[in-house]
N, C-alpha and C positions, 0 to 999 in steps of 0.2 A: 372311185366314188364320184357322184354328181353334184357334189359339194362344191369342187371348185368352177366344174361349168357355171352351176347353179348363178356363182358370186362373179362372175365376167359379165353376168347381167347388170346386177345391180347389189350393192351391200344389204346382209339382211341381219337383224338382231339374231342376238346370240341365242336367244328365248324362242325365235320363229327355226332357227334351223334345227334346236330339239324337239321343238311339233312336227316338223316335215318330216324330217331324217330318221327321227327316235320311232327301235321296231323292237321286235324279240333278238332281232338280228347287233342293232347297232344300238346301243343305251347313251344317255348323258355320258356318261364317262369316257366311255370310244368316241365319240365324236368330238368331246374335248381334245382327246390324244390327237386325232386328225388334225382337227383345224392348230394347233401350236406346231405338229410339224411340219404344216403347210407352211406355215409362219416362219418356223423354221428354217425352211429353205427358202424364204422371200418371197413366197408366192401368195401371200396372204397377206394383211396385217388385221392389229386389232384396233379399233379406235372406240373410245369411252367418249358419248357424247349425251349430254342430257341425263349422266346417272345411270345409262346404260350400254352395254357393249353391242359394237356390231364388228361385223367381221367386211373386209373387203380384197379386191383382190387389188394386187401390188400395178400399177403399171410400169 
C-alpha cells in the first residue's frame, strides 16, 4: 500500500487518509487494520494532537 510512502512525506490526519485511501477496495476499517499494524511493527506511530489523530512515520 502507498500509505506508508504516502507518510515519509509528511504526517497526515487520521480523517485525510480515509478521504485519500477509502475506495470500494479499501473501507475505514481496513485501513485502520493497516495503519496499527504498521504501528505495529514500528514503522508508524500515532500522535493525538489538537483532539485529533494523525498518523506518522517512525524514524
Amino acid at each position: 500500500m502507498e500509505l506508508k510512502i504516502l507518510l515519509e512525506r509528511h504526517p497526515m490526519r487520521q480523517e485525510q487518509i480515509f478521504e485519500t485511501f477509502s475506495s470500494k477496495k479499501f473501507n475505514e476499517q481496513d485501513l485502520l487494520l493497516e495503519l496499527n499494524t504498521l504501528a505495529s511493527q514500528n514503522k508508524i506511530k500515532k500522535v493525538i494532537y489538537n483532539n485529533q489523530t494523525f498518523w506518522k512515520l517512525i524514524n
